[in-house]
Each structure stands twice: as C-alpha cells, then as structure tokens.
C-alpha positions as CSV (number, residue, x, y, z in Angstrom):
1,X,0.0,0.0,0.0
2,X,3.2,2.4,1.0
3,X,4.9,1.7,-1.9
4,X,1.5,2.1,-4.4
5,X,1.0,5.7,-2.6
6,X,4.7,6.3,-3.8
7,X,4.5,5.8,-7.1
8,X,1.3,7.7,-7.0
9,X,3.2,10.6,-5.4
10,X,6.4,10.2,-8.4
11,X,4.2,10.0,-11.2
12,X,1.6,12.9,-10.2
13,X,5.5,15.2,-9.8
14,X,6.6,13.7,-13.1
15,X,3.3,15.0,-14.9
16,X,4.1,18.3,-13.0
17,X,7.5,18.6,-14.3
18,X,6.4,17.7,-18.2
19,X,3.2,19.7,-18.1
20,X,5.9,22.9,-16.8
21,X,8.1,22.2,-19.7
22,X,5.5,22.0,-22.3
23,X,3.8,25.4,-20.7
24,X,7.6,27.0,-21.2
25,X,7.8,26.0,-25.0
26,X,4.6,26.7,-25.9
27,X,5.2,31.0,-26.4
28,X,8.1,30.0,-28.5
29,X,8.4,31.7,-31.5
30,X,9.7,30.6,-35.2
31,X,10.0,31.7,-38.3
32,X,9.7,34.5,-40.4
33,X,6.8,37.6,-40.2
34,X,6.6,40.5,-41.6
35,X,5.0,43.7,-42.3
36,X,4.4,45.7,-45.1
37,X,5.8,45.9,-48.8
38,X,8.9,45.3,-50.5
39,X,9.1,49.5,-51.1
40,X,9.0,49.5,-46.9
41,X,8.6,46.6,-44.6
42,X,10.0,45.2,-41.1
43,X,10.8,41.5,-40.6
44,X,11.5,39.4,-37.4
45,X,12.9,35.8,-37.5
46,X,12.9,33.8,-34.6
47,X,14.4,30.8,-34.2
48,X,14.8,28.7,-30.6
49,X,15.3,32.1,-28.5
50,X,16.9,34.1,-30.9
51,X,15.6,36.8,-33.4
52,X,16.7,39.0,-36.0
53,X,15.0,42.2,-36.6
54,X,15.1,44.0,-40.2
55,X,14.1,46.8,-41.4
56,X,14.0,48.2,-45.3
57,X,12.9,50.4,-47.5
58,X,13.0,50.0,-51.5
59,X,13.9,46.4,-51.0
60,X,17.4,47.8,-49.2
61,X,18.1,46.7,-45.7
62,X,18.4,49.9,-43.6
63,X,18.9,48.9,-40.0
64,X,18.4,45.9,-37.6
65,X,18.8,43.9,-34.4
66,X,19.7,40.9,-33.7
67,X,19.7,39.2,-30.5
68,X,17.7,37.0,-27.6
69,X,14.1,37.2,-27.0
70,X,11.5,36.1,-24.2
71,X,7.8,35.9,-23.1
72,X,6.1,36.6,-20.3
73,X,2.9,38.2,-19.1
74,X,1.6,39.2,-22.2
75,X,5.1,41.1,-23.3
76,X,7.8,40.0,-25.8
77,X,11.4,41.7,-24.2
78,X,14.4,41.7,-26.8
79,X,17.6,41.6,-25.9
80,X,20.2,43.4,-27.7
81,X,22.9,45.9,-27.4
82,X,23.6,45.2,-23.2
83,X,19.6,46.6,-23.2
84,X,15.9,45.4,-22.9
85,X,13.0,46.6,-24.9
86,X,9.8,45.0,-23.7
87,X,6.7,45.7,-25.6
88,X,2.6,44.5,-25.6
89,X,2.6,41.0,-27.5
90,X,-0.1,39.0,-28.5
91,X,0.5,35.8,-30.8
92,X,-2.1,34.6,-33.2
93,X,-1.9,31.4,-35.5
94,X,-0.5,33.0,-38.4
95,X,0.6,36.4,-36.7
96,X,2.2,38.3,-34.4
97,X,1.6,41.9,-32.8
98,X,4.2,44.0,-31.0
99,X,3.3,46.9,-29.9
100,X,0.1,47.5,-31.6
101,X,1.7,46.7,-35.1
102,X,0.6,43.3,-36.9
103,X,3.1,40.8,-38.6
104,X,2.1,38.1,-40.6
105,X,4.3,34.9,-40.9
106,X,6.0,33.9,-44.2
C-alpha cells in the first residue's frame, strides 16, 4: 500500500515537471513575419530564443537587431545591445503583434 501511494506521489511530480516544460515551450516563436511591402517593410525571425530584426525600405536593408528574446505576461522583451526593450505582445496562429503593429508569418 506504501509503496503504491509512492508511485502515485512520483508519477503525479513527473506529470508536473512535463506539463511545466510544455507550458515554457509553448510561447516560442519561429519563423519568419513580416510587415508591409517590398518598397517598406520590417521582418522578425525567430528561431529557438533568438531573433533578428530587419528593417527596409525600397527592397534595401536599412537597420536591424539581432539578439535573444522572451515571453512573459503578455510582453515580448528583446535583448540586444547590453539593453531590454519589452513591448505588448499577443501571438495569433498565423501572426504576431508587437506593440500595436501586426506581422504576418511567411
């Protein structure tokens, strides 16, 4: 009886722990979105908790970021430059907003 009451403790932890990591992963971004037109658009890629940040204007790159990202509490912070630059976020299934500003994915 001990030993069921045990294994009933371990395995109710061990659904704990998996249901946490799931929960982490599940904000996650990748791939590519973006906004606007090839005469002037912005671009984010994410990739594991990385992005890149580009923006352009006649099809010419003229500035960008690159650097670590994360979610929490309804904000997406980026990390770049030794700074942080948190902003409103909402994810939907085939976009993203930051900041008020919508970006499809590609």
């Amino acid at each position: 009886m001990k030993k069921r009451i045990i294994k009933g403790i371990i395995l109710s932890v061990l659904c704990l722990i998996l249901l946490a990591s799931l929960t982490s992963c599940a904000m996650g971004l990748s791939g590519t979105y973006k906004k606007g037109t090839d005469l002037a658009y912005e671009t984010y890629r994410f990739s594991g908790n990385k992005f890149y940040y580009e923006v352009g204007a006649l099809g010419v790159k003229v500035g960008g970021h690159e650097g670590t990202y994360k979610i929490k509490d309804g904000k997406i912070t980026f990390i770049y430059d030794d700074s942080e630059h948190s902003y409103k976020f909402e994810k939907g299934k085939d976009y993203i907003i930051i900041n008020g500003a919508s970006y499809d994915k590609k």
